[in-house]
Wavefront OBJ file of the C-alpha trace (Angstrom):
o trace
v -29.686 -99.643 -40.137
v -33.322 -98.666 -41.481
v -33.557 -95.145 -43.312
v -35.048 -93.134 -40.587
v -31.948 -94.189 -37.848
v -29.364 -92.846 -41.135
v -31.286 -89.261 -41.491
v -31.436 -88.920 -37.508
v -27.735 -89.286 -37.388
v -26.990 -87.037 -40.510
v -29.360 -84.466 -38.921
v -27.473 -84.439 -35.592
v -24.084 -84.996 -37.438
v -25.463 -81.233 -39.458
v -26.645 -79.558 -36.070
v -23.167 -80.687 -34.354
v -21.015 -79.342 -37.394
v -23.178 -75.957 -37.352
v -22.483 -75.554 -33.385
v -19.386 -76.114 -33.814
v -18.735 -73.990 -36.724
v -20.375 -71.180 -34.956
v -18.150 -71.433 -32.249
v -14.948 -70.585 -34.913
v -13.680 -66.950 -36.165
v -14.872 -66.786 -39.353
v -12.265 -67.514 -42.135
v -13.570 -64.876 -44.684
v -14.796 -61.186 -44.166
v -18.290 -61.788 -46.417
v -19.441 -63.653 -43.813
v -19.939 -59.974 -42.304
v -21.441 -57.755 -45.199
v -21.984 -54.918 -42.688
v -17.755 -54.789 -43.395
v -18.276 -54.110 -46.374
v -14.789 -54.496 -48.665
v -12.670 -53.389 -46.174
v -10.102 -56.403 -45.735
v -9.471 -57.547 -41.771
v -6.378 -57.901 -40.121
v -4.457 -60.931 -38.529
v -6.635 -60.251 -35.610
v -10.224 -61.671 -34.568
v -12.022 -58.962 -32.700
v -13.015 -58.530 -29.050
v -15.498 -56.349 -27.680
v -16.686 -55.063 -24.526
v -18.420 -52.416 -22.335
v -16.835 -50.540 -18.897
v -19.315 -48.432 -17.084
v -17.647 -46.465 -14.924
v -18.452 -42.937 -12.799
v -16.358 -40.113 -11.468
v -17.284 -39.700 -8.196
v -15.788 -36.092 -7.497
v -18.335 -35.172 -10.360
v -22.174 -34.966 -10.487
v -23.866 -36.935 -12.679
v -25.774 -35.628 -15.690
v -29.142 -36.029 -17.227
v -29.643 -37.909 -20.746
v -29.838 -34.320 -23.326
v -31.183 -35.134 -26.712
v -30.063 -33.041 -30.030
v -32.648 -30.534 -28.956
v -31.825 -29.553 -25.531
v -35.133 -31.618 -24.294
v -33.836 -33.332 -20.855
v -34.996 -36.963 -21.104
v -34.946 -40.419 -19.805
v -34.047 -38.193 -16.926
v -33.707 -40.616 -14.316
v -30.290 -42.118 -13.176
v -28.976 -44.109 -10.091
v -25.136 -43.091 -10.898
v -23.783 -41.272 -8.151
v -21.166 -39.379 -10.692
v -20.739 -38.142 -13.696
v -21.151 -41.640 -15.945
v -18.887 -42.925 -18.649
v -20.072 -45.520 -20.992
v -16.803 -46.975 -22.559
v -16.219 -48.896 -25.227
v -13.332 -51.007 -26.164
v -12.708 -53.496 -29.047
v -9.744 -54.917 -28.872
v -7.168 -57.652 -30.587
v -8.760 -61.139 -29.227
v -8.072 -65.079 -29.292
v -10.006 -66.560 -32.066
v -13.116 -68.854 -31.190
v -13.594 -66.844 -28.494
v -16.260 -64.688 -27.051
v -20.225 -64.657 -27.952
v -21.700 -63.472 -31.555
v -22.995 -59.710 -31.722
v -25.648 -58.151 -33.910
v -25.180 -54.211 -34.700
v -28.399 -54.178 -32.504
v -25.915 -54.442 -29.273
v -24.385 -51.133 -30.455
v -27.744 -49.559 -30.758
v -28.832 -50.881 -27.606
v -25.913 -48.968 -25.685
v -26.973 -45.370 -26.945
v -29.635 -46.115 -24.216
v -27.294 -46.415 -21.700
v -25.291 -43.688 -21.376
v -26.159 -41.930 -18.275
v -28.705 -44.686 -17.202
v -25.987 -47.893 -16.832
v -29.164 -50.548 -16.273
v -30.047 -52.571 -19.008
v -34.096 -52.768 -19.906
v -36.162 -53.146 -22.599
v -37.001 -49.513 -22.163
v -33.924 -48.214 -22.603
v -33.503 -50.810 -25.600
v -36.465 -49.141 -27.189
v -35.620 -45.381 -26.236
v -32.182 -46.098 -28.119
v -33.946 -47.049 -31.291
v -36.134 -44.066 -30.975
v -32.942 -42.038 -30.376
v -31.245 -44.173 -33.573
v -33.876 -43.028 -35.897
v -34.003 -39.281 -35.051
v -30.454 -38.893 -35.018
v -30.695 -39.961 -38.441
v -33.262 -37.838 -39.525
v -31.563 -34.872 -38.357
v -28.310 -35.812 -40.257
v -29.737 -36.374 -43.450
v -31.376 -32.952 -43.415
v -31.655 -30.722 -39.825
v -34.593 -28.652 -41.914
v -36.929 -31.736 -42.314
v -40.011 -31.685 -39.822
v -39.745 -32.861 -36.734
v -42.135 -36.044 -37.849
v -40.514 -36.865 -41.224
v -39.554 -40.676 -40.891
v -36.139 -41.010 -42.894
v -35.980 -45.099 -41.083
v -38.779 -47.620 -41.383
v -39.127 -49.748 -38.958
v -38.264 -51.999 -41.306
v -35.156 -50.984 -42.568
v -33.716 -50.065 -38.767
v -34.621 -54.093 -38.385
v -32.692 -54.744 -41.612
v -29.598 -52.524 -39.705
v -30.202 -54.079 -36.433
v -30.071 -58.156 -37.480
v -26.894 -57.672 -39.161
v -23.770 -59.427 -37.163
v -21.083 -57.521 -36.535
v -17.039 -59.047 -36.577
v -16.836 -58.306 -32.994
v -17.472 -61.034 -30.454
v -18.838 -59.628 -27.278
v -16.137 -60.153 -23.937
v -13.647 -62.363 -26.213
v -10.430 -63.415 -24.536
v -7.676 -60.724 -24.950
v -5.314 -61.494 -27.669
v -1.440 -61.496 -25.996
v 0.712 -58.781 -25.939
v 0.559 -54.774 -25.770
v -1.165 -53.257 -28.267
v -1.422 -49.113 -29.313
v -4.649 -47.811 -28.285
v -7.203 -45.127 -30.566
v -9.613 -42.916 -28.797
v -12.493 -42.278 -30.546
v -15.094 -39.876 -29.233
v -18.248 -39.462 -31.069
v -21.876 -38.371 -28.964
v -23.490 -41.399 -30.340
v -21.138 -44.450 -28.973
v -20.696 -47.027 -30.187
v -23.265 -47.304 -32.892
v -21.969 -44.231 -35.597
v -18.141 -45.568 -35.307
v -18.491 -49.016 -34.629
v -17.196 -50.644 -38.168
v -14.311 -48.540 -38.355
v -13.388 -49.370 -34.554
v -13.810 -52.830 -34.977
v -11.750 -52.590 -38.154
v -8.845 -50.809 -36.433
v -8.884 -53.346 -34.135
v -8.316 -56.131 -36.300
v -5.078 -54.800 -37.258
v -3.650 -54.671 -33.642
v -5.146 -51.667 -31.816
v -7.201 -50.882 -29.137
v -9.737 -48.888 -30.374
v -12.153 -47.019 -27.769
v -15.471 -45.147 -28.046
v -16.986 -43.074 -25.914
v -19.058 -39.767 -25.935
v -18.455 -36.500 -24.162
v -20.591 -35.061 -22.315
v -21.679 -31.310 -21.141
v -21.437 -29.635 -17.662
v -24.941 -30.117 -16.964
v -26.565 -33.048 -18.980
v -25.357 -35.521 -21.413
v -25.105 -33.089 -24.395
v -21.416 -31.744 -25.697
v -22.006 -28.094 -24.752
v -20.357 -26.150 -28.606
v -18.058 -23.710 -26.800
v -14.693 -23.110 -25.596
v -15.994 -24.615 -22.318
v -17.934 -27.577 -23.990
v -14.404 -28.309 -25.314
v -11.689 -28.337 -22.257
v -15.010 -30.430 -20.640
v -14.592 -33.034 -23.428
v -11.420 -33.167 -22.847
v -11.310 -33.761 -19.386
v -13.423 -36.830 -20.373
v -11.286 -37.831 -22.518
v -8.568 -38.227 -19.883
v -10.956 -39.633 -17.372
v -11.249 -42.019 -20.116
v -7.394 -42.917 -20.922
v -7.105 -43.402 -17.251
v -9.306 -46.203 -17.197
v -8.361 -47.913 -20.499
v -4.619 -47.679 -18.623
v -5.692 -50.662 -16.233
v -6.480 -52.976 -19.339
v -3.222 -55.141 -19.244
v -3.513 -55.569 -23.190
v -3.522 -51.342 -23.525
v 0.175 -49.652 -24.516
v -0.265 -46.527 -23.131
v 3.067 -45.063 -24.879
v 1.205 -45.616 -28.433
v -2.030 -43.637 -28.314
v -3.441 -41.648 -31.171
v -6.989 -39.921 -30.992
v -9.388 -40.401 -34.037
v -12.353 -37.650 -34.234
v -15.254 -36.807 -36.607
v -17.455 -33.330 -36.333
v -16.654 -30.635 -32.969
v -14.592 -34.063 -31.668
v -12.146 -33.112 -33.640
v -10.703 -30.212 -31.857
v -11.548 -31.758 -28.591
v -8.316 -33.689 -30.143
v -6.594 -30.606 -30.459
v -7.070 -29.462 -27.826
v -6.449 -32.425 -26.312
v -3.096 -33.077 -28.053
v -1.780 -29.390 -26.605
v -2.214 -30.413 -22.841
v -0.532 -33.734 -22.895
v 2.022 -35.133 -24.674
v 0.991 -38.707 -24.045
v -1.245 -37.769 -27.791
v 0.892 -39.179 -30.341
v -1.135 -38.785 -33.337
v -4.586 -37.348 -34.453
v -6.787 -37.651 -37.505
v -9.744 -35.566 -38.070
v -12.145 -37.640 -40.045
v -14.497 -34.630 -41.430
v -14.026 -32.881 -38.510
v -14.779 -29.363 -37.537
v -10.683 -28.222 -36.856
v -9.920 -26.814 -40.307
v -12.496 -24.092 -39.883
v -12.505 -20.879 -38.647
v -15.541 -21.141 -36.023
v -13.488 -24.233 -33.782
v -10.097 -22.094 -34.212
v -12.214 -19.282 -32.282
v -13.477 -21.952 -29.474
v -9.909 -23.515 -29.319
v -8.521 -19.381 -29.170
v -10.843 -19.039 -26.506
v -9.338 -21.895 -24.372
v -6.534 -20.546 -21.839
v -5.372 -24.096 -22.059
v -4.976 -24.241 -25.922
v -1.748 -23.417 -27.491
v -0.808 -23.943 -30.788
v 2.866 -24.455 -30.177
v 2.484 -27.057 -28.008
v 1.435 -29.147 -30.937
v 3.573 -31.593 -32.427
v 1.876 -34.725 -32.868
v 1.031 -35.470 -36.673
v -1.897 -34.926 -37.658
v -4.584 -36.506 -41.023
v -7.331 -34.436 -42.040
v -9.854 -36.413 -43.849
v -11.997 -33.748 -45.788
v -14.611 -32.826 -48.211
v -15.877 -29.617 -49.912
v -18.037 -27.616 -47.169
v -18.074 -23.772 -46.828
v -16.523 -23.387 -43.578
v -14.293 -26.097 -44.388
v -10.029 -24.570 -45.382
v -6.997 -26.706 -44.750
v -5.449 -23.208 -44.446
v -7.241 -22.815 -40.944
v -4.920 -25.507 -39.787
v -1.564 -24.237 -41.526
v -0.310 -21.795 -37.951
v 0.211 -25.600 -36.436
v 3.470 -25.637 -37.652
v 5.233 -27.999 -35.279
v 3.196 -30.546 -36.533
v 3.481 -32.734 -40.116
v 0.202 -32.522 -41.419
v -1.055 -34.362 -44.031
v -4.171 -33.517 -46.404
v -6.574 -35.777 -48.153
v -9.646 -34.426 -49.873
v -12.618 -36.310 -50.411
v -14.937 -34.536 -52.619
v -18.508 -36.625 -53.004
v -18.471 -37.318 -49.042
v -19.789 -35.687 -46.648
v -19.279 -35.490 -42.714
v -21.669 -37.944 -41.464
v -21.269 -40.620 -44.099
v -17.984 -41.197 -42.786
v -19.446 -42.813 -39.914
v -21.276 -46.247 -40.371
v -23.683 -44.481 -42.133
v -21.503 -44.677 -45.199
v -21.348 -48.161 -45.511
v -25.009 -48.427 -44.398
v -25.750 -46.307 -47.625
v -25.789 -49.471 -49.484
v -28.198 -51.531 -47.526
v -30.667 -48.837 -47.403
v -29.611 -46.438 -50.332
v -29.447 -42.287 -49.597
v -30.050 -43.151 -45.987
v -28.396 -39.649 -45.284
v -29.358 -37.976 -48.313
v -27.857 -38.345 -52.039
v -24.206 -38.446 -52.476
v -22.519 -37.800 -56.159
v -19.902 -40.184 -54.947
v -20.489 -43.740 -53.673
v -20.344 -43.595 -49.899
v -19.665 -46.921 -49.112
v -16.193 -46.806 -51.197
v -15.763 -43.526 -49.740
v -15.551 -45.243 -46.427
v -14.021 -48.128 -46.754
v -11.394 -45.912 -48.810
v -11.154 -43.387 -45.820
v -11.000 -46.354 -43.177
v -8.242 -47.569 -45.509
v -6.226 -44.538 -44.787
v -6.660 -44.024 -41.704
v -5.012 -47.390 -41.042
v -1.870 -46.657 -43.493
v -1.366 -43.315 -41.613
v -1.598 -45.035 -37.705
v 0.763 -47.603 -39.659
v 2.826 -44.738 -40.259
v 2.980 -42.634 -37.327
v 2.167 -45.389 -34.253
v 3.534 -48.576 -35.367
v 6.570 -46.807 -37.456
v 5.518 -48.146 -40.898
v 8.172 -47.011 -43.737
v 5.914 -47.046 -46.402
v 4.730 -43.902 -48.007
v 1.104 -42.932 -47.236
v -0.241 -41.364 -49.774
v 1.896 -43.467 -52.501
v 1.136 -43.060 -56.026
v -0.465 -46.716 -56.576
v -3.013 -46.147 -53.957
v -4.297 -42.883 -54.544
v -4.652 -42.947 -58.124
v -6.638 -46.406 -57.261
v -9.295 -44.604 -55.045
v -11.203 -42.016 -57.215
v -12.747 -40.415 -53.868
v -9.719 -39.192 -53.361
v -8.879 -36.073 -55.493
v -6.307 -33.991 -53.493
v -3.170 -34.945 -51.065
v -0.776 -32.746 -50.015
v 1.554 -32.788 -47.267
v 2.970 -29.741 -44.690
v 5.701 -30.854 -43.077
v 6.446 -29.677 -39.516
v 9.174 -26.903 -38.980
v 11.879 -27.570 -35.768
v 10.335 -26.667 -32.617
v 12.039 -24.957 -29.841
v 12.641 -27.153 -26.501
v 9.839 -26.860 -23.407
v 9.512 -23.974 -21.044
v 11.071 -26.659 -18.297
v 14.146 -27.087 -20.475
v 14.885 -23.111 -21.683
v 14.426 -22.381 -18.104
v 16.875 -25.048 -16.733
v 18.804 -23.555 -19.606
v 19.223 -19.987 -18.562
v 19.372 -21.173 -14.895
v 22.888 -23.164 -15.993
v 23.425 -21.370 -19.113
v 22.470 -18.429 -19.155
v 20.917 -16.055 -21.397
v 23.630 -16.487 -24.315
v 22.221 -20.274 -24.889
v 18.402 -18.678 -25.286
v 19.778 -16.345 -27.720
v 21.622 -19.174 -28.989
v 18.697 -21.528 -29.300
v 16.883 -19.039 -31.153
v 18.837 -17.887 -33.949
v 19.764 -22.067 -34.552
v 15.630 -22.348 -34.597
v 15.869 -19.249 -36.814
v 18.161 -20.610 -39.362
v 16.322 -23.929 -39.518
v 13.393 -21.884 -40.831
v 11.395 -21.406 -37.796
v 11.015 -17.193 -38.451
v 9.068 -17.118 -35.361
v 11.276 -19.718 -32.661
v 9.330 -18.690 -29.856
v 5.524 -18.472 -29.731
v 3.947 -14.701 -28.158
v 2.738 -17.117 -25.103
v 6.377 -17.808 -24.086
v 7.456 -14.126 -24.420
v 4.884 -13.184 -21.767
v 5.457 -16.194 -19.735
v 9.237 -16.097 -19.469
v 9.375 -12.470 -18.735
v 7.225 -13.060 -15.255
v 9.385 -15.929 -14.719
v 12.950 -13.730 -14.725
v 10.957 -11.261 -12.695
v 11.561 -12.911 -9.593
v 14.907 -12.229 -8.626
v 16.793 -13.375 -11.516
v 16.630 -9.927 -13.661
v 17.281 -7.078 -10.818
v 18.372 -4.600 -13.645
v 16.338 -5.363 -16.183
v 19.250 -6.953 -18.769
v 17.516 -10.312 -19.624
v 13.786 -8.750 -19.662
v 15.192 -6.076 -22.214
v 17.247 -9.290 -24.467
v 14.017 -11.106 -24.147
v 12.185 -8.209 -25.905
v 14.733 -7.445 -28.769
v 14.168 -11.202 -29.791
v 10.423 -10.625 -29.636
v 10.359 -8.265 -31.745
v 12.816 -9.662 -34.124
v 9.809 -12.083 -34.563
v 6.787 -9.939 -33.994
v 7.699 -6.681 -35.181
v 3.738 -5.747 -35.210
v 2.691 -6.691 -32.048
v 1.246 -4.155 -29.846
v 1.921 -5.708 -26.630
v 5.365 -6.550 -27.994
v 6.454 -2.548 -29.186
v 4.970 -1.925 -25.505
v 7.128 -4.210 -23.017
v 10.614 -3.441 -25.227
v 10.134 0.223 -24.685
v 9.251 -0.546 -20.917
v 11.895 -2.630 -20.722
v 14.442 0.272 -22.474
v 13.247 3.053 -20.174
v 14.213 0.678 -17.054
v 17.888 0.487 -18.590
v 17.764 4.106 -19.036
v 17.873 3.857 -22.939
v 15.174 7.174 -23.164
v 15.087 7.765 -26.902
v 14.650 4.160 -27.835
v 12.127 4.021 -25.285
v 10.186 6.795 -27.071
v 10.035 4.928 -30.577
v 9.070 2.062 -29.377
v 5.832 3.125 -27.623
v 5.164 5.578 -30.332
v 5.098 2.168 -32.564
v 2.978 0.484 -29.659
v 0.549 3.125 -30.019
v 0.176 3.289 -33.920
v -0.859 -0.356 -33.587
v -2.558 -0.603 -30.630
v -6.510 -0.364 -32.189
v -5.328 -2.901 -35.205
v -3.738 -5.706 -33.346
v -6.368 -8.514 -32.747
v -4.090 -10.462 -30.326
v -4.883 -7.517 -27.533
v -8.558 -7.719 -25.760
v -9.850 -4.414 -25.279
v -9.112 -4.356 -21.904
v -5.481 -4.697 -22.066
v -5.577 -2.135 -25.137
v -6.659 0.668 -22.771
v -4.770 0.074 -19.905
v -1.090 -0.425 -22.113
v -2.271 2.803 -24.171
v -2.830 4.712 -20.836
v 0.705 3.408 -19.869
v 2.405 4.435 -22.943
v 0.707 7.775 -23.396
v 1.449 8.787 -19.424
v 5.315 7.621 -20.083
v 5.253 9.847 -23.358
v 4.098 12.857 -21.330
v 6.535 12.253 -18.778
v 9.586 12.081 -20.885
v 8.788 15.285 -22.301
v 9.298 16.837 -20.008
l 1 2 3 4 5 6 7 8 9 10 11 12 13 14 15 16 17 18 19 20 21 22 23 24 25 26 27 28 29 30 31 32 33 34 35 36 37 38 39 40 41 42 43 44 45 46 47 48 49 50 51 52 53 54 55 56 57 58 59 60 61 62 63 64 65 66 67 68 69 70 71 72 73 74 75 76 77 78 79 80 81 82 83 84 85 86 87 88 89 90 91 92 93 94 95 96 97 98 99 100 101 102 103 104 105 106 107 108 109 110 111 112 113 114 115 116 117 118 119 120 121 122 123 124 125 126 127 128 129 130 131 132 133 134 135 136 137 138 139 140 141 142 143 144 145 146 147 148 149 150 151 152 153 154 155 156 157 158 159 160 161 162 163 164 165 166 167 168 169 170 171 172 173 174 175 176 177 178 179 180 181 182 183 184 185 186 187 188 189 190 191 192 193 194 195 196 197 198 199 200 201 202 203 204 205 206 207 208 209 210 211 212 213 214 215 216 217 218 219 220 221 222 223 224 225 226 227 228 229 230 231 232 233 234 235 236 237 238 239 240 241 242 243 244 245 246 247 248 249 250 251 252 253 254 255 256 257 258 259 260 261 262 263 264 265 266 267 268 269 270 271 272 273 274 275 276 277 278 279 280 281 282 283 284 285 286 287 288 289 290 291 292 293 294 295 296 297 298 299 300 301 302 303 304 305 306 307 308 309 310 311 312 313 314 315 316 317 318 319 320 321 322 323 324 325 326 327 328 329 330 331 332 333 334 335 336 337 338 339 340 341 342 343 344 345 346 347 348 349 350 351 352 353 354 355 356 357 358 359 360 361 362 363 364 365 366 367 368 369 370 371 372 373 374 375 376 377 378 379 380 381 382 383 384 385 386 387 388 389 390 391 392 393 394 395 396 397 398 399 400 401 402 403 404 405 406 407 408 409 410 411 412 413 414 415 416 417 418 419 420 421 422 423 424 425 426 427 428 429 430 431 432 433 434 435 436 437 438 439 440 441 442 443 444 445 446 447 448 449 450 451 452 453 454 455 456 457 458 459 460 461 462 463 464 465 466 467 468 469 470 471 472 473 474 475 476 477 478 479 480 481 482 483 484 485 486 487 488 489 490 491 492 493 494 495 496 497 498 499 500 501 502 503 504 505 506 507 508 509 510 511 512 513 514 515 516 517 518 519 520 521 522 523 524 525 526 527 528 529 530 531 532 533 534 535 536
């Protein structure tokens, strides 16, 4: 066989090996530097996008960061959902992605068709968004990206293999929303995802237009999406819907909360730099009729670093909840999104850090997965043991609250009294009480359960009056609380106690922040008439 015939055959023998080796799951994690360090799980990774619209909705306009209304134009008849899902998948399956296919889908988020327009609008989108985040004071025209370097970002492949065969079995599913899907959370989704969950991206969107509106309304809308989107990742037969925990970064992190206080079917929530422990979202969550504290038991991991409005103490009222503390102190918020580990391709991409962002991530990512380990898949281990921490110098402070006994539902105290009766709710309490709950019952219930027994299950007053002497066993400086337990005594005749008990109600009245100032005048105008009247 001459020379020329051997190096044919060698050459195709090469090309055959190459197409077929491309065709495999990678064996080792460097074949992916956009991963970084962070070590893979048993699982290869699948990826892929659902577009779907709510049809009792409008749909909305593409909003950038501004407020400017652009790439205006959509053919969705509702209000669109872009959602992303990586998922557990069969090795050697699926087609190779670039992080260019994440980019690509920013474009797409209220505009479902796929063009080269969009494609470029994304990358225009890509590179402000990053410009704002390294420094929201920098003129409008500074160029933080070159189009070089977004090229260097774009080309690299990602572990995800676009519309891969589902791995078999159930697996517990992560919600991740973030206004920038899928590109800012993508390496920490598809890293979840090799260790056995579902991990899904999407962003929430405003009344109006695609922009998260920052206010008590922006928030219960956000989480409306969020449901809309749990629905939908319900019909993927690979999806265990009894395992879902919600992972959040920035405002999305008390969309969580919030979230997690609606509906139980929240098992777990970890705010990743996220906006909860501060005192500005604790007023938009306040604001929310549909946000209550109590109703918050799911654990909960807050990632943090040091930021001014930033105080785990913000978070310490949720006390039904175990809550566990990690401080991060040379991160920042946005650094724990890709950006961290794209830090060291293109180096202070969002600005100087004193720490080194990419460990920072990989060592947040890294703890994320120990506490889901933990809290959805029932892990024994300890999460922040000794070994670990004192192995990852970004992490300086851990501390751990845990949660106190909670008293049942309002289904189950009322089924109580109804077969019980109002012995067991006294009973309940004082067990709650010596458990080291101080405060069993939250103000929300008080109010609540005292317009239940008002129809026809209280005709003298007895239980109404009860009710109120366990209130203010636990609120002793409540307005509103002084107020209804001398109402509640002058109904049963009890005069004098009556008396000292809106004298109290008024002595507080202007200092209690729970009261608006609407209800302050009315109940003092109550109190002051009833005063006058038992004078005389």
């Amino acid at each position: 066989m001459d020379q020329n015939r051997i190096m044919e055959l060698k050459t195709k023998s090469i090309l055959i090996l190459l197409l077929f080796l491309g065709c495999q799951s990678p064996e080792n994690i460097t074949d992916y530097p956009i991963m970084g360090n962070l070590l893979t799980g048993e699982y290869t990774v699948g990826f892929k996008t659902l577009f779907h619209q709510d049809l009792t909705k409008n749909a909305v306009p593409y909003s950038d960061w501004e407020g400017n209304l652009t790439n205006n134009h959509t053919s969705e008849e509702g209000r669109q959902y872009q959602i992303n899902v990586w998922y557990p998948s069969q090795p050697g399956t699926g087609e190779p992605m670039k992080y260019a296919d994440y980019v690509n889908l920013m474009g797409r988020q209220t505009n479902f068709a796929e063009s080269q327009e969009q494609n470029e609008f994304a990358r225009r989108t890509f590179k402000s968004q990053t410009r704002d985040l390294r420094n929201i004071h920098e003129a409008e025209n500074t160029e933080v990206l070159s189009t070089e370097e977004l090229n260097q970002l774009l080309d690299l492949y990602v572990y995800a293999r676009q519309n891969a065969k589902p791995a078999s079995g159930h697996h517990p599913v992560v919600i991740y929303p973030n206004g920038s899907s899928p590109a800012y959370q993508s390496i920490t989704c598809e890293f979840l995802a090799s260790h056995g969950y579902v991990t899904v991206a999407f962003a929430p969107k405003g009344r109006f237009s695609s922009g998260m509106e920052v206010s008590t309304i922006g928030l219960e809308v956000a989480v409306d999406d969020l449901e809309f989107v749990l629905g939908k990742i319900s019909e993927e037969p690979y999806a265990d819907l009894n395992q879902v925990a919600i992972l959040a970064n920035a405002i999305s992190s008390s969309v969580g909360a919030a979230a997690i206080s609606r509906n139980e079917k929240f098992k777990a929530l970890i705010s990743l730099e996220g906006g909860l422990p501060s005192s500005f979202e604790q007023g938009l969550l306040d604001g929310s009729e549909f946000y209550l504290p109590e109703h918050i038991r799911a654990p909960m991991l807050f990632i943090y670093s040091l930021h001014p409005a930033i105080d785990p103490k913000f978070t310490f009222h949720l006390k039904y909840a175990d809550r566990y503390y990690a401080r991060f102190p040379m991160m920042s918020e946005f650094v724990m999104l890709n950006y961290g580990m794209f830090d060291s391709f293109i180096p202070d991409i969002l600005g100087a850090h004193s720490g080194n962002t990419k460990e920072g991530f990989e060592t947040a990512n890294e703890l994320i997965l120990r506490f889901l380990n933990h809290k959805i898949k029932g892990d024994k281990s300890v999460l922040f043991d000794e070994a670990f921490i004192e192995s990852r110098s970004h992490i300086d402070t851990t501390f751990i609250l845990p949660g106190i006994p909670a008293p049942p539902n309002m289904a189950v105290l009322k089924d109580t009294f109804v077969k019980e009766g109002f012995d067991a709710i006294e009973s309940i309490y004082h067990h709650l009480k010596s458990e080291g709950n101080d405060q069993p019952f939250s103000r929300n219930f008080y109010s609540d359960f005292r317009s239940w027994l008002a129809w026809k299950k209280d005709d003298n007053y007895e239980y109404r009056l009860r009710l109120y002497k366990l209130a203010f066993d636990s609120y002793s400086e409540s307005a509103r609380i002084n107020f209804y337990a001398a109402y509640y005594l002058l109904k049963t005749e009890q005069n004098e106690q009556a008396k000292k008990f809106y004298r109290q109600a008024l002595n507080l009245f202007d200092t209690d922040e729970e009261l608006s100032s609407d209800d302050k005048i009315r109940l003092k105008k109550y109190a002051i008439e009833e005063l006058n009247s038992l004078k005389k």
